[in-house]
BAMARTI-274018 format. One record per atom (N, C-alpha, C): residue in three letters; chain; x, y, z. Coordinates in steps of 0.1 Angstrom, whole numbers, plus 5000, padded with zeros to 4 digits. Layout:
% BAMARTI-274018
+------+-------+------+-------+------+
| resn | chain | east | north |   up |
+------+-------+------+-------+------+
|  ALA |     A |    X |     Y |    Z |
...
+------+-------+------+-------+------+
END
This chain:
% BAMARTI-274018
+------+-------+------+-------+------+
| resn | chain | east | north |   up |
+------+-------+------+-------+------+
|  UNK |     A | 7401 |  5050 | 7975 |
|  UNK |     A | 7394 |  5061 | 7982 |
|  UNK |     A | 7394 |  5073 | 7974 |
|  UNK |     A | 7381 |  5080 | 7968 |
|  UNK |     A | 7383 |  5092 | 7960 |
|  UNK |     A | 7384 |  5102 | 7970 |
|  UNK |     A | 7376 |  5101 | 7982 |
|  UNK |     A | 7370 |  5115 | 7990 |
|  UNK |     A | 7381 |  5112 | 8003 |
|  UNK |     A | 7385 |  5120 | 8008 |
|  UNK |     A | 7389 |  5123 | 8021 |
|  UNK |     A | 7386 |  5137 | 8032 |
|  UNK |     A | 7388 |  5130 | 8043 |
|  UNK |     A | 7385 |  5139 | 8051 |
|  UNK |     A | 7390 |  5157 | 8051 |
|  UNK |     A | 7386 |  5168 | 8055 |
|  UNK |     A | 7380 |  5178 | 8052 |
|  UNK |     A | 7376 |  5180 | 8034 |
|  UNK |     A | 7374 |  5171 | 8028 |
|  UNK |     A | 7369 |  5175 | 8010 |
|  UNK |     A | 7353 |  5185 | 8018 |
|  UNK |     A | 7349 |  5189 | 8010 |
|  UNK |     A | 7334 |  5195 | 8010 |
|  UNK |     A | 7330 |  5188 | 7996 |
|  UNK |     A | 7319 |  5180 | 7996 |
|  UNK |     A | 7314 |  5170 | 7984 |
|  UNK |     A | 7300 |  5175 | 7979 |
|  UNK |     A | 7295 |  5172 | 7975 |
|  UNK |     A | 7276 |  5179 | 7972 |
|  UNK |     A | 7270 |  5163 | 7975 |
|  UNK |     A | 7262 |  5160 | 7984 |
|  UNK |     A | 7258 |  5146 | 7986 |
|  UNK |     A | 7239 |  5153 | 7985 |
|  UNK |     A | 7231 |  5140 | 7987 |
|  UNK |     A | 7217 |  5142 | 7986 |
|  UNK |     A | 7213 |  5144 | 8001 |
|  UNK |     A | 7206 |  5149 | 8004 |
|  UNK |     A | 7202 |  5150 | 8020 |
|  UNK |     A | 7191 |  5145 | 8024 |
|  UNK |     A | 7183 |  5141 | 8033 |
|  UNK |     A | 7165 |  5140 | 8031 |
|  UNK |     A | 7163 |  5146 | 8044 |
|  UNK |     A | 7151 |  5152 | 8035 |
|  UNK |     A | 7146 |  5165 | 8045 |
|  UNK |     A | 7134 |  5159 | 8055 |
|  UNK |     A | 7126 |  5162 | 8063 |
|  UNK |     A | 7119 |  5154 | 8070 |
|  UNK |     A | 7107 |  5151 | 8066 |
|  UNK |     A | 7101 |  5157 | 8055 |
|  UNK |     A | 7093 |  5155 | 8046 |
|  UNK |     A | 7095 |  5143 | 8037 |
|  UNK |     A | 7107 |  5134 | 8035 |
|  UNK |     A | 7116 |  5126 | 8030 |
|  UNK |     A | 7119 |  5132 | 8015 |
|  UNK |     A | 7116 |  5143 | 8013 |
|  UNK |     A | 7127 |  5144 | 8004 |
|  UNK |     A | 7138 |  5145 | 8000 |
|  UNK |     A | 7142 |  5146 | 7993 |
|  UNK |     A | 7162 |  5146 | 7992 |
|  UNK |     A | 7163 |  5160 | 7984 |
|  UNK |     A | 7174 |  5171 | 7985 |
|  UNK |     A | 7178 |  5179 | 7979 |
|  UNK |     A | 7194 |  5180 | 7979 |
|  UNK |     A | 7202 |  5182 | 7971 |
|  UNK |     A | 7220 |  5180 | 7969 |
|  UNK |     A | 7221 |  5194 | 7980 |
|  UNK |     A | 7231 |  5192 | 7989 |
|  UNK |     A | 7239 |  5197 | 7997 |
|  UNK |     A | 7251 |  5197 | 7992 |
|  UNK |     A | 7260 |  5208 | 7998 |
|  UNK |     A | 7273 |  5205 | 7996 |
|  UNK |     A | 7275 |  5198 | 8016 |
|  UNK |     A | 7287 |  5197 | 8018 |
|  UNK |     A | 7288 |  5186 | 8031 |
|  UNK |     A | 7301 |  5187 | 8030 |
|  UNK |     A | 7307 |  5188 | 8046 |
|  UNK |     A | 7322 |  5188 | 8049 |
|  UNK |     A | 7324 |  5170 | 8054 |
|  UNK |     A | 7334 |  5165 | 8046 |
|  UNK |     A | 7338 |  5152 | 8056 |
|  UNK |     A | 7343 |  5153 | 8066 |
|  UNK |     A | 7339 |  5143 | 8077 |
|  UNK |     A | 7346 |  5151 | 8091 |
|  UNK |     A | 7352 |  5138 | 8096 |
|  UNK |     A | 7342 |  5125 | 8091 |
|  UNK |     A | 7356 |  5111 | 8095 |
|  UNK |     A | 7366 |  5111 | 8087 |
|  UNK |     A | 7375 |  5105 | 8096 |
|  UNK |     A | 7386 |  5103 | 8093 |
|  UNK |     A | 7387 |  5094 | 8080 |
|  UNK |     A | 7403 |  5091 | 8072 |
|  UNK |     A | 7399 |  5084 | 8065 |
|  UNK |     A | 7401 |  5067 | 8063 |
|  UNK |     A | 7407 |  5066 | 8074 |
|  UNK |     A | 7404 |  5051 | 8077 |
|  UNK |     A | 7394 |  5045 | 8082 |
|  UNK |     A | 7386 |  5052 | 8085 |
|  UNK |     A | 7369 |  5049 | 8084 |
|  UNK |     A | 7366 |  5042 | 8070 |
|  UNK |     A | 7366 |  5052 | 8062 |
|  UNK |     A | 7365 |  5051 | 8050 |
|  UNK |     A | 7369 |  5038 | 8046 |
|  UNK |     A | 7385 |  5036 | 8046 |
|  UNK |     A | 7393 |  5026 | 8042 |
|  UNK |     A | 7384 |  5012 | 8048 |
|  UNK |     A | 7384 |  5010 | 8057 |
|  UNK |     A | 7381 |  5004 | 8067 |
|  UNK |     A | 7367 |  4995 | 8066 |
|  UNK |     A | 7355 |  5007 | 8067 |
|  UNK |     A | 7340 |  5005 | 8068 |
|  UNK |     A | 7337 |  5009 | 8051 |
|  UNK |     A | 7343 |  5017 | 8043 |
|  UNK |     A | 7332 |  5021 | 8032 |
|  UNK |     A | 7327 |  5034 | 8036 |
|  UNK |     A | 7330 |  5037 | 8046 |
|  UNK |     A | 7315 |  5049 | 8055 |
|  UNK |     A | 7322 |  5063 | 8056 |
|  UNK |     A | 7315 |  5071 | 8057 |
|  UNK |     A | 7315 |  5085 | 8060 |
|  UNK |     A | 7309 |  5093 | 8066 |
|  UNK |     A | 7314 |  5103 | 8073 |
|  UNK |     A | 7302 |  5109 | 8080 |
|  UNK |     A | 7305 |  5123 | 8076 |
|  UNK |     A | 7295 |  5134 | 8074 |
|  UNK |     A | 7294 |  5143 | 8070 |
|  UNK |     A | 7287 |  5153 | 8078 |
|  UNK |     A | 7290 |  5167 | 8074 |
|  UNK |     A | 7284 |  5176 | 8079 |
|  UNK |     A | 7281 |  5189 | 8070 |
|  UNK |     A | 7267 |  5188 | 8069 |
|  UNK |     A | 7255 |  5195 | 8060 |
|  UNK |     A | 7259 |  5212 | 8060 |
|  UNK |     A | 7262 |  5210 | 8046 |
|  UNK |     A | 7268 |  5230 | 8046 |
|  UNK |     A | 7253 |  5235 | 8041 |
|  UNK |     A | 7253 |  5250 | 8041 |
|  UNK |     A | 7241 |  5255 | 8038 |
|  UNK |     A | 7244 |  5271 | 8036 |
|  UNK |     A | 7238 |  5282 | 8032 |
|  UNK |     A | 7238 |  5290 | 8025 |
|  UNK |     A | 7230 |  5299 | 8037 |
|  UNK |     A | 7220 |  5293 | 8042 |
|  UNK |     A | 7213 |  5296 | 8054 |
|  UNK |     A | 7215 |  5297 | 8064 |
|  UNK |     A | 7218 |  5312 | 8072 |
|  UNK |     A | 7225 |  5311 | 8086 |
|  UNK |     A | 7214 |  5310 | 8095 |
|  UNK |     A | 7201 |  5302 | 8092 |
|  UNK |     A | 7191 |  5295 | 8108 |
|  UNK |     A | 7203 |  5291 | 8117 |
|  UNK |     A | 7199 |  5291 | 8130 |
|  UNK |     A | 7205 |  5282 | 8140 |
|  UNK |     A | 7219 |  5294 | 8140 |
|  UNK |     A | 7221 |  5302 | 8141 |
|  UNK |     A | 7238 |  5308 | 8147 |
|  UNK |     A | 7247 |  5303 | 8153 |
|  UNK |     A | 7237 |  5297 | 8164 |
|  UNK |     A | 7248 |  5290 | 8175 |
|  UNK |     A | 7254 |  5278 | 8169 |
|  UNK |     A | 7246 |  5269 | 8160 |
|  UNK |     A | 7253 |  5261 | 8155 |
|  UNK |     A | 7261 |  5259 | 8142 |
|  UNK |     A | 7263 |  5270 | 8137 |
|  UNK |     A | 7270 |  5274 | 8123 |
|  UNK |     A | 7285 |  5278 | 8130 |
|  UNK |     A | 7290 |  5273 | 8115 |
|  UNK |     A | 7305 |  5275 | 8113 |
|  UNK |     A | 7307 |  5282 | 8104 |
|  UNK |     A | 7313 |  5298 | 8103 |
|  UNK |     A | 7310 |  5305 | 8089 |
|  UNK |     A | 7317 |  5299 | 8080 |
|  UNK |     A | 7320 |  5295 | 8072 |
|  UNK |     A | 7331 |  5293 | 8058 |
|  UNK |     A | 7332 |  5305 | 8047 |
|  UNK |     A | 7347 |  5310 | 8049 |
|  UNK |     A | 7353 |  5324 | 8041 |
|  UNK |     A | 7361 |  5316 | 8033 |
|  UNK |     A | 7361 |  5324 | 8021 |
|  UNK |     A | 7369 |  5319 | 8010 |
|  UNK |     A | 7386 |  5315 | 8014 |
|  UNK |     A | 7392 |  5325 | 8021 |
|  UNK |     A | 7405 |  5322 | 8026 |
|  UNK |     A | 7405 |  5306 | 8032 |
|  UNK |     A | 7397 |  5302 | 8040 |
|  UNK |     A | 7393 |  5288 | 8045 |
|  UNK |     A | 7397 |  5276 | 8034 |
|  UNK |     A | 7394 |  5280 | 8023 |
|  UNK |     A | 7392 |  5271 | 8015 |
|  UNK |     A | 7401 |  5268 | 8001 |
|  UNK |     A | 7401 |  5258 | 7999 |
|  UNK |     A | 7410 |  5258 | 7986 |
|  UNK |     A | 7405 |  5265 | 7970 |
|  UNK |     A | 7389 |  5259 | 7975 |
|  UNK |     A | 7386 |  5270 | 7963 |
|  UNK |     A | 7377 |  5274 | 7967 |
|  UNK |     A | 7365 |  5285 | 7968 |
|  UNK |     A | 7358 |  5294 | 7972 |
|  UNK |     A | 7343 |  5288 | 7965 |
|  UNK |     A | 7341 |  5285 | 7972 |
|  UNK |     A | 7326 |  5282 | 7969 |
|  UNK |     A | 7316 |  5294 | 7967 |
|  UNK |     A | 7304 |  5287 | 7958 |
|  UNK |     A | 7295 |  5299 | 7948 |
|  UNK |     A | 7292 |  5308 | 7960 |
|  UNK |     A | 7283 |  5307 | 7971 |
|  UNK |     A | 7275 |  5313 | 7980 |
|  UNK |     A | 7281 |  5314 | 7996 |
|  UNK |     A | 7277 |  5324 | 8002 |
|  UNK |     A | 7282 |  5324 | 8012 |
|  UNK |     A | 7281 |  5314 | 8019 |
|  UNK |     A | 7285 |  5303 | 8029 |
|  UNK |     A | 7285 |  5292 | 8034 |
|  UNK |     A | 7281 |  5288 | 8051 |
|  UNK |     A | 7280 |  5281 | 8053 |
|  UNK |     A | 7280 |  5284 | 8068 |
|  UNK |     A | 7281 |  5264 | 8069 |
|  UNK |     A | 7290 |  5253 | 8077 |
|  UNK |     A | 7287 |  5243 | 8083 |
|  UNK |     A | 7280 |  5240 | 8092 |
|  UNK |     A | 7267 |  5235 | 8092 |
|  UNK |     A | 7253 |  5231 | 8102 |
|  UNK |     A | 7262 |  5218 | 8109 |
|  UNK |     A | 7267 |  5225 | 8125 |
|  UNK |     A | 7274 |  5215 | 8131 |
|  UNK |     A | 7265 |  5207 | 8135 |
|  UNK |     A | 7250 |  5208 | 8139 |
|  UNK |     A | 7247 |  5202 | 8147 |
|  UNK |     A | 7237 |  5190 | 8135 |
|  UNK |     A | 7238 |  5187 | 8119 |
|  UNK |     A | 7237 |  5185 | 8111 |
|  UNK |     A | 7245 |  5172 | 8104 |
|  UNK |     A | 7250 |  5160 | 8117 |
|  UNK |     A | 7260 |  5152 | 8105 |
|  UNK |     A | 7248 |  5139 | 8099 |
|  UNK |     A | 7256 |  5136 | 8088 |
|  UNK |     A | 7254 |  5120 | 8084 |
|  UNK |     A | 7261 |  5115 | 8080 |
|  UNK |     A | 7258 |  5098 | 8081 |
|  UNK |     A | 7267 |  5092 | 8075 |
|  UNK |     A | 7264 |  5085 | 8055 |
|  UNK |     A | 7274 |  5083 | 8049 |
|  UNK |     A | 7264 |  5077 | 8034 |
|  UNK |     A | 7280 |  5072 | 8033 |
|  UNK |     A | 7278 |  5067 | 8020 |
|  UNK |     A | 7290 |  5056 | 8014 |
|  UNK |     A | 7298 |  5068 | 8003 |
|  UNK |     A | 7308 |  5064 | 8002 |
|  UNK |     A | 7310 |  5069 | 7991 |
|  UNK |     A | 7306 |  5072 | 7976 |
|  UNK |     A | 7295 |  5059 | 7971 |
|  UNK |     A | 7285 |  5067 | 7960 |
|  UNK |     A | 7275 |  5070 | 7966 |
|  UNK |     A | 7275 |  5078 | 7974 |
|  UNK |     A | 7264 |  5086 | 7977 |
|  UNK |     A | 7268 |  5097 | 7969 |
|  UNK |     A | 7282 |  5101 | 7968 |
|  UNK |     A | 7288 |  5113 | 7972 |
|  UNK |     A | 7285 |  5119 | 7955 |
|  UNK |     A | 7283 |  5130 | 7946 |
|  UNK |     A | 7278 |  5132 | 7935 |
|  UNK |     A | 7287 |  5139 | 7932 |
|  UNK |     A | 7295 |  5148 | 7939 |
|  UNK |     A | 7314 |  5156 | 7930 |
|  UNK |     A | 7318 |  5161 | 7939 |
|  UNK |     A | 7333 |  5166 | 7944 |
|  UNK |     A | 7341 |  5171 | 7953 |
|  UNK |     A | 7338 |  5186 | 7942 |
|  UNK |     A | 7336 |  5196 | 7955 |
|  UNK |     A | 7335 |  5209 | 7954 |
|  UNK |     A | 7353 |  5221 | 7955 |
|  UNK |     A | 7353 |  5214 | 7972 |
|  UNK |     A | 7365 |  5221 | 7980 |
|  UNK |     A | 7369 |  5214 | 7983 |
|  UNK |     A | 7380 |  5220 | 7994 |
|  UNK |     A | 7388 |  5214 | 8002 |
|  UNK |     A | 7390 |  5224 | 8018 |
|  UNK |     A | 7384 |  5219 | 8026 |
|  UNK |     A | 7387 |  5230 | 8041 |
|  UNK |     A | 7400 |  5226 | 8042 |
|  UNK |     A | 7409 |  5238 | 8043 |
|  UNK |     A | 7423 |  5239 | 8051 |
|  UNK |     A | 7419 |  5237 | 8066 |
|  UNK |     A | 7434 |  5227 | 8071 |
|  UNK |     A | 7437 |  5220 | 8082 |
|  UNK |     A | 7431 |  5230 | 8096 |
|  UNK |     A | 7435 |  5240 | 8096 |
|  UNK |     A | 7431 |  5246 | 8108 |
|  UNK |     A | 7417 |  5251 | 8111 |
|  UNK |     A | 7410 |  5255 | 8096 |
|  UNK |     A | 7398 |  5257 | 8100 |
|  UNK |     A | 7391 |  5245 | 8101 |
|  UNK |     A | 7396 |  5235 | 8094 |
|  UNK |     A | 7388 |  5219 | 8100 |
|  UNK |     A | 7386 |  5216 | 8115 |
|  UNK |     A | 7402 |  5219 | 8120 |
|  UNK |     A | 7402 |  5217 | 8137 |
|  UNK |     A | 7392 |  5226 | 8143 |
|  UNK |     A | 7389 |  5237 | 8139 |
|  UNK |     A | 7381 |  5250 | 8141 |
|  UNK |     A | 7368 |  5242 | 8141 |
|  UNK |     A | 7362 |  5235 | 8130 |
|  UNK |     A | 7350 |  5230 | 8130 |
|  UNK |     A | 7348 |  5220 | 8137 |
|  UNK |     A | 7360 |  5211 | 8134 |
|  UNK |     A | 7355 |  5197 | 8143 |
|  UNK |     A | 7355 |  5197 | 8164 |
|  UNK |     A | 7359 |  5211 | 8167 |
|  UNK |     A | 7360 |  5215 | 8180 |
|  UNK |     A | 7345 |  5221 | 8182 |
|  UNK |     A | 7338 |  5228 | 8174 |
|  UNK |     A | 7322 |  5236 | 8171 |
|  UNK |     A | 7316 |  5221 | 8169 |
|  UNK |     A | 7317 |  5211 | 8163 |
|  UNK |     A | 7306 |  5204 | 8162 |
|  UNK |     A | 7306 |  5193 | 8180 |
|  UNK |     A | 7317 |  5191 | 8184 |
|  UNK |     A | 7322 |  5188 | 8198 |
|  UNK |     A | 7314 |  5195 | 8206 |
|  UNK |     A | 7315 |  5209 | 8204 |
|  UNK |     A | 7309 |  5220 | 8215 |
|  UNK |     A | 7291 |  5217 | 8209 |
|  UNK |     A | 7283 |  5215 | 8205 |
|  UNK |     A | 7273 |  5220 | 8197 |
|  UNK |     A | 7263 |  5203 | 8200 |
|  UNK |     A | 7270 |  5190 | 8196 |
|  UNK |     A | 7270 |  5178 | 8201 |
|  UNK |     A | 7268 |  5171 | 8213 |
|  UNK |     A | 7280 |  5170 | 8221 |
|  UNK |     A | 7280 |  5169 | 8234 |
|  UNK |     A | 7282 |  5180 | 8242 |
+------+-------+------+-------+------+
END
């Protein structure tokens, strides 16, 4: 298993137009998913704060290493893809702002 859960990875997305453009993406299953199925599910970061209600800001303190642009996690935004989907590990979300996120995409979801 290279990726684990909270990494932030850059995967391809497809838009509804079907095209695809590289995202970065927070992992949010677990990683015996992973182990288990092959699978992962993700959640689509973006630079674009559309949608307020459903963004998660991401600050550099958040993170292990500080990503280029200001960030925001589009909770209401997951998918799932395999591991080569995945094209490079970016970051890493620290533990608490993960719980922070995965409680926003809870609220945002159901």
């Amino acid at each position: 298993m290279k990726y684990e859960q909270r990494d932030i990875v850059e995967v391809n997305f497809m838009f509804p137009d079907g095209s695809f453009k590289p995202h970065p993406a927070l992992i949010v299953s677990n990683n015996d998913l992973q182990i288990d199925e092959g699978f992962i599910y993700l959640c689509m970061i973006s630079s674009k704060a559309y949608n307020p209600q459903y963004n998660y800001e991401l600050t550099d303190e958040m993170l292990v290493t500080p990503m280029a642009k200001q960030s925001f996690v589009k909770c209401q935004l997951l998918v799932g893809n395999i591991e080569r989907d995945v094209i490079r590990k970016i970051s890493r979300l620290k533990q608490p702002y993960f719980d922070a996120v995965v409680e926003k995409i809870i609220q945002t979801i159901f």
